[in-house]
DOMI-232235 format. One line per 2 residues: number of its first residue (from 1); their letters; for each residue x, y, z of C-alpha. Coordinates in Angstrom, 3 decimals. Layout:
N
NUM	A	X Y Z; ...
//
This chain:
331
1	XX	-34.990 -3.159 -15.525; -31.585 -2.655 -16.569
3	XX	-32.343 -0.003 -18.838; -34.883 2.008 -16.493
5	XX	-32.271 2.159 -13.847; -29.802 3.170 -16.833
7	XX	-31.984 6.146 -17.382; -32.443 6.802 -14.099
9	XX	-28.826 7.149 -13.089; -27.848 9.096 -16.249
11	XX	-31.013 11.662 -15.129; -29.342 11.451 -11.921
13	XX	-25.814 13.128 -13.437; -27.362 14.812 -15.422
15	XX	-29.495 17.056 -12.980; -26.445 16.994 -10.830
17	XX	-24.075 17.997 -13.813; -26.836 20.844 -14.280
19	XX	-26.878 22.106 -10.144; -23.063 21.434 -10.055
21	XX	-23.207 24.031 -13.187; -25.020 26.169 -11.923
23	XX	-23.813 26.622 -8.443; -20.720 27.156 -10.554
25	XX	-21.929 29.759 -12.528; -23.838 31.231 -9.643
27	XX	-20.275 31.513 -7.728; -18.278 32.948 -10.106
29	XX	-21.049 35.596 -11.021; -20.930 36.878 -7.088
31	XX	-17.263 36.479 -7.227; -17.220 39.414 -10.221
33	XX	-19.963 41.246 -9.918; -19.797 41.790 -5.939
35	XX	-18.090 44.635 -4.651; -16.608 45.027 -0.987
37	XX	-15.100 46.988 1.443; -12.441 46.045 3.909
39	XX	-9.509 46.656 5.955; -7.860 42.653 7.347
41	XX	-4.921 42.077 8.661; -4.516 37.989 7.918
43	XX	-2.819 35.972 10.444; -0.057 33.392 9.162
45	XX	-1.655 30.002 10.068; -5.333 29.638 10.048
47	XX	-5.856 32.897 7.869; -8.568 31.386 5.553
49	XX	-11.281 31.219 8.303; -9.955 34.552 9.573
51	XX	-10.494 36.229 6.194; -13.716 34.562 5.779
53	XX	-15.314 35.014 9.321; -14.228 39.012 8.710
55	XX	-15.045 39.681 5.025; -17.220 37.307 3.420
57	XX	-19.578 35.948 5.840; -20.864 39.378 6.093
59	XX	-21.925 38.957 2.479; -24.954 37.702 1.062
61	XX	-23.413 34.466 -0.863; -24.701 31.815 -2.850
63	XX	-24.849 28.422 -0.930; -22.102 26.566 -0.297
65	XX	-20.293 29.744 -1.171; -17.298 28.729 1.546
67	XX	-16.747 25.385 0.149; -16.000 27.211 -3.784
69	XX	-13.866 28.958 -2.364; -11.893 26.231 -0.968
71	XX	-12.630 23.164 -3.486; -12.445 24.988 -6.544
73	XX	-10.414 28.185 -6.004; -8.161 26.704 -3.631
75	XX	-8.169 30.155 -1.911; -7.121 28.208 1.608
77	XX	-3.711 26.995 -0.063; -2.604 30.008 -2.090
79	XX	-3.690 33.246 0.524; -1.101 35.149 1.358
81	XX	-0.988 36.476 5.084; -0.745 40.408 5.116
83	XX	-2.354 43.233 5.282; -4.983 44.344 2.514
85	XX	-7.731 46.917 2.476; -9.881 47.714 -0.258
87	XX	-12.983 50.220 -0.775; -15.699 49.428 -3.342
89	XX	-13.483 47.122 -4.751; -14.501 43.933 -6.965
91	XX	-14.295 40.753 -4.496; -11.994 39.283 -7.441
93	XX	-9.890 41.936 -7.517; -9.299 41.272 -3.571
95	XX	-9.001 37.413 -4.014; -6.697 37.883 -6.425
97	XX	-4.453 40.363 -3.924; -4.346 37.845 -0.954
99	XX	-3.277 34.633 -3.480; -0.580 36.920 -5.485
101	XX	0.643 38.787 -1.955; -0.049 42.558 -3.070
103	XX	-0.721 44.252 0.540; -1.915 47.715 0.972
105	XX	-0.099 50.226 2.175; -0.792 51.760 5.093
107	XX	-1.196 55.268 6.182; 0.296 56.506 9.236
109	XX	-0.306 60.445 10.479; 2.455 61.904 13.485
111	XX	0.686 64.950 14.643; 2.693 68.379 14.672
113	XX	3.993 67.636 18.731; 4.495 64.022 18.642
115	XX	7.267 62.874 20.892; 9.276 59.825 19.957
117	XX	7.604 58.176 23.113; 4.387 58.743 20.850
119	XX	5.681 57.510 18.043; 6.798 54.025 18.978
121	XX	3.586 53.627 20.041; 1.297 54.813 16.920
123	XX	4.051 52.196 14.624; 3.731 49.567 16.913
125	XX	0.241 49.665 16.332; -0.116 49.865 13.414
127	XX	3.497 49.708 10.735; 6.733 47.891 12.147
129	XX	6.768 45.026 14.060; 8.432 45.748 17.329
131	XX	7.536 49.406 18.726; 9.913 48.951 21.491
133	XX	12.823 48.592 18.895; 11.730 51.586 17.131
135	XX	12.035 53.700 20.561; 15.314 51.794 21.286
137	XX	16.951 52.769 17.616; 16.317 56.420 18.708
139	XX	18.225 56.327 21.775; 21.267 54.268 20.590
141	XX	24.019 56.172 19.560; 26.038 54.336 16.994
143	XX	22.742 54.005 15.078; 22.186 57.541 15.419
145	XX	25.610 58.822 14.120; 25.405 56.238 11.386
147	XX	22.098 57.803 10.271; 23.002 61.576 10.634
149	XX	27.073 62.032 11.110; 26.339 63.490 14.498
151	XX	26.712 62.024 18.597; 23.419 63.008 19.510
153	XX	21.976 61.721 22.724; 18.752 60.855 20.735
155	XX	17.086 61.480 17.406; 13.988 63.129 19.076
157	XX	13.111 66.058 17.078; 14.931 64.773 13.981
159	XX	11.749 62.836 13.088; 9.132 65.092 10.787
161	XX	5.457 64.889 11.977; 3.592 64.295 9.070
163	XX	1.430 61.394 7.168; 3.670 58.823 5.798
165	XX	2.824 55.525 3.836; 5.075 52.308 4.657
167	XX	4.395 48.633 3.982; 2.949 46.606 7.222
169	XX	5.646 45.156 9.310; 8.450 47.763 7.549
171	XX	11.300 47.329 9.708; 11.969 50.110 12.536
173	XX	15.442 51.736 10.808; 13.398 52.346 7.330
175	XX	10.477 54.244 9.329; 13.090 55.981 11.197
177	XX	15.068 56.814 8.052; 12.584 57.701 6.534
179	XX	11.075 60.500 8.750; 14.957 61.743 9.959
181	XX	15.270 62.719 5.713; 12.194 64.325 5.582
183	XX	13.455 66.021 8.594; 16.083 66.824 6.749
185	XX	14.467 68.430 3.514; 12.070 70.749 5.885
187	XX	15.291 72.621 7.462; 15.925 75.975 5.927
189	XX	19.415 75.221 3.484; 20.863 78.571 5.945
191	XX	19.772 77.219 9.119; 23.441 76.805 10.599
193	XX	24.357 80.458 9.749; 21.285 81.793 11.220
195	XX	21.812 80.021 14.315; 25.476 81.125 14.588
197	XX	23.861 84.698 14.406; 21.757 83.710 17.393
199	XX	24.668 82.262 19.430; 23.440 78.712 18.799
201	XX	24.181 75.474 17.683; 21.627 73.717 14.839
203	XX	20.624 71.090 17.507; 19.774 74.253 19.997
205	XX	17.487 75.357 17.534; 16.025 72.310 16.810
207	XX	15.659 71.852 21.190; 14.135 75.198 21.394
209	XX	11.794 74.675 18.289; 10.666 71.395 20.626
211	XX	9.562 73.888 23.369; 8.319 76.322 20.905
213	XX	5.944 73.316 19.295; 4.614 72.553 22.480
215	XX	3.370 76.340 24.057; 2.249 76.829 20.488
217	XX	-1.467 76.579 19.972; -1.767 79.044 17.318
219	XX	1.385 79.642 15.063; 0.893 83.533 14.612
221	XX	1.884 83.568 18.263; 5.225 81.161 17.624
223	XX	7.467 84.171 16.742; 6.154 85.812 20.184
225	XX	6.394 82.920 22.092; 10.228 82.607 20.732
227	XX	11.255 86.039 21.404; 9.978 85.305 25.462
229	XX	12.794 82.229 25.599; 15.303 84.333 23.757
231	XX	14.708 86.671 26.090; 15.534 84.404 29.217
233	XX	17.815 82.902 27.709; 20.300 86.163 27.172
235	XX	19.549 86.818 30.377; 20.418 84.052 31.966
237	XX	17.014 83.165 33.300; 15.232 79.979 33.812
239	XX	12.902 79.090 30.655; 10.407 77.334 33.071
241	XX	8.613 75.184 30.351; 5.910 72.933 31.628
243	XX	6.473 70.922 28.844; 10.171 70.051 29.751
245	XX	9.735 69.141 33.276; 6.857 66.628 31.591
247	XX	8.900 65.174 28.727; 11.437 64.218 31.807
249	XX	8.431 62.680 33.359; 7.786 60.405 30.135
251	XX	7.327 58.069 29.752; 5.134 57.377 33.088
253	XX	3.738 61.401 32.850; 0.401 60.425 34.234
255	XX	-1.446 63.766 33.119; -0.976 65.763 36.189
257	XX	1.851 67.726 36.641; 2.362 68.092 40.393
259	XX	4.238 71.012 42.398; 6.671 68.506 43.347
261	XX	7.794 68.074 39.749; 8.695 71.436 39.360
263	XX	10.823 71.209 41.957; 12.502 67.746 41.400
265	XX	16.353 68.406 40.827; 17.248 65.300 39.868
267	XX	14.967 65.812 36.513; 17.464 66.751 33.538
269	XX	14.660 68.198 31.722; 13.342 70.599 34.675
271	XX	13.977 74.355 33.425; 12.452 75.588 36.867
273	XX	15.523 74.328 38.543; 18.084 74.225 35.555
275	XX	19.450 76.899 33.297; 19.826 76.954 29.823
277	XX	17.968 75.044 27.278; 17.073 70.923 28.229
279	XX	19.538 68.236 27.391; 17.431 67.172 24.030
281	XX	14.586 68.232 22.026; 11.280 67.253 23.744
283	XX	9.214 65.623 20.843; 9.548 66.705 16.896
285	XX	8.831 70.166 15.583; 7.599 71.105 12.921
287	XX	8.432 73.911 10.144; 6.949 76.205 11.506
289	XX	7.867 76.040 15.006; 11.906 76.047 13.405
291	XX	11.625 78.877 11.665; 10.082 80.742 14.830
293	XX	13.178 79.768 16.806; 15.610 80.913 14.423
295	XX	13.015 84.464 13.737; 11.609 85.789 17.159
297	XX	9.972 88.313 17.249; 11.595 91.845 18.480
299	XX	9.846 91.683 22.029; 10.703 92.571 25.581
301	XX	8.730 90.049 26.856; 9.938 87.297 29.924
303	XX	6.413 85.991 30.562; 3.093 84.558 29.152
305	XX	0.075 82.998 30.080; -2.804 81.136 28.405
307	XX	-6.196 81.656 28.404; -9.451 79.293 28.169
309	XX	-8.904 79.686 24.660; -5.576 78.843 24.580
311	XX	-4.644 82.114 23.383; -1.713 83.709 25.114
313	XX	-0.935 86.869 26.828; 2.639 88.339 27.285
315	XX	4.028 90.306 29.630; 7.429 92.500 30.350
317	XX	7.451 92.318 33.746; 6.823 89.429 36.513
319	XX	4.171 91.618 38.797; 2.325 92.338 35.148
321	XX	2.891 88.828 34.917; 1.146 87.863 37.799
323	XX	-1.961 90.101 37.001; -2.538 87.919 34.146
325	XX	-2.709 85.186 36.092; -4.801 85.928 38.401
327	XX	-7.606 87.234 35.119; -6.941 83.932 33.142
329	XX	-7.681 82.273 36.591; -11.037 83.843 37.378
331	X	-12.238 83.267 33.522
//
């Protein structure tokens, strides 16, 4: 009796050595031979059942495929919290980069236009870990003349649309820093003499190049559009730029930009009712729109208009002006 229950038992562990083998085998063959795709952000704290519930419960895994993971690859103990995103990658090869720590980098595009209002909002969602610090870094001034030598009242327009990779959670003065130089590199190396030809300062330029970016739907027009605030400008006339009175409005602009507005005093950044050029640049221009404030084109023109197409027409006069208008309005 002994002996049959001997047998038995060694059958036993042996058929469960055999399914324990396999299972093993089974596991480690989906592990390297299944590829994924995925973009996780993993919590600190309960980041296992995060990273499972989001990547590999959508797979089609062996049995018990959960309990591998955390019995025999210890995968609960070791992850790394992070962010990590992957395209027909080899499931080991993305285990491995949540135990050792090696995040992604992420992508982040500023569109040619974006204000630094826009900004701290597209890296709050998705690069540093406090938009509202990255806003407040561009408004304080001793960070601002430690980063460019100059007292500027904010660093909008010093910040280069364009598509930039950082680390997740980079800290707010390396994103800044990092757009400001790239800034710095797009500048044309005789900018400062060609603005003393104009009159102007370097930040003047870089506050008219604002306005210039945001009339500017088509660049072959930039140079024209130039030459019209130029124009006003040497003769003393209003620039009356919707986009100024709205930057003023920022950052609770609701879309709709009233009569009233244009005829607030009491907004710095209203060119209807103030001369000259706006206290600051209204968001960050781009090469293009620089170069077309420091070129205008040899024009006449005081006025334009745009159509349904976004296309502009210029005029000399305000009663030629006005005839625009009224077409673009019946269109």
């Amino acid at each position: 009796m002994y002996k049959i229950a001997f047998i038995a038992f060694t059958v036993v562990m042996f058929l469960a050595t055999a399914s324990f083998g396999l299972w093993t085998v089974k596991c480690e063959d989906f592990i390297n031979n299944t590829r994924i795709t995925a973009e996780i952000s993993i919590p600190k704290g309960n980041g296992f059942n995060f990273m499972y519930e989001n990547v590999i419960a959508k797979l089609d895994t062996p049995p018990l495929f959960r309990q591998y993971l955390i019995r025999m690859k210890e995968i609960d103990l070791n992850m790394k919290f992070g962010y990590y995103k992957v395209e027909d990658t080899p499931l080991k090869d993305f285990l491995d980069m949540i135990i050792l720590g090696r995040q992604s980098v992420m992508k982040i595009t500023f569109p040619e236009g974006f204000n630094t209002y826009d900004m701290s909002k597209r890296v709050g969602r998705f690069v540093v870990d406090d938009g509202e610090e990255f806003f407040r870094l561009t408004r304080d001034p001793q960070y601002i003349y430690e980063l460019t030598g100059q007292n500027l009242e904010s660093l909008e327009g010093y910040l280069y649309p364009s598509t930039y990779t950082f680390e997740p959670l980079t800290k707010p003065k390396t994103v800044i820093k990092t757009l400001y130089f790239y800034f710095k590199k797009q500048l044309p190396a005789d900018i400062e003499s060609r603005a003393a030809a104009l009159g102007m300062s370097v930040n003047d330029i870089i506050i008219l190049a604002s306005i210039i970016q945001k009339e500017t739907y088509d660049s072959s027009e930039a140079p024209l559009i130039s030459s019209v605030y130029h124009n006003r400008l040497k003769k003393g006339m209003r620039l009356q730029a919707d986009p100024t009175v709205i930057y003023g409005l920022m950052p609770d602009f609701d879309g709709n930009l009233r009569k009233r507005d244009l005829q607030d005093p009491s907004n710095p950044y209203n060119t209807y009712r103030k001369g000259g050029l706006p206290p600051t640049p209204i968001c960050n221009p781009t090469k293009m729109a620089i170069e077309a404030a420091l070129s205008p084109a040899a024009t006449d023109y005081l006025y334009f208009v745009a159509d349904k197409n976004r296309r502009h027409t210029f005029s000399v006069t305000y009663d030629e002006h006005r005839e625009k208008v009224n077409v673009n309005q019946k269109q």
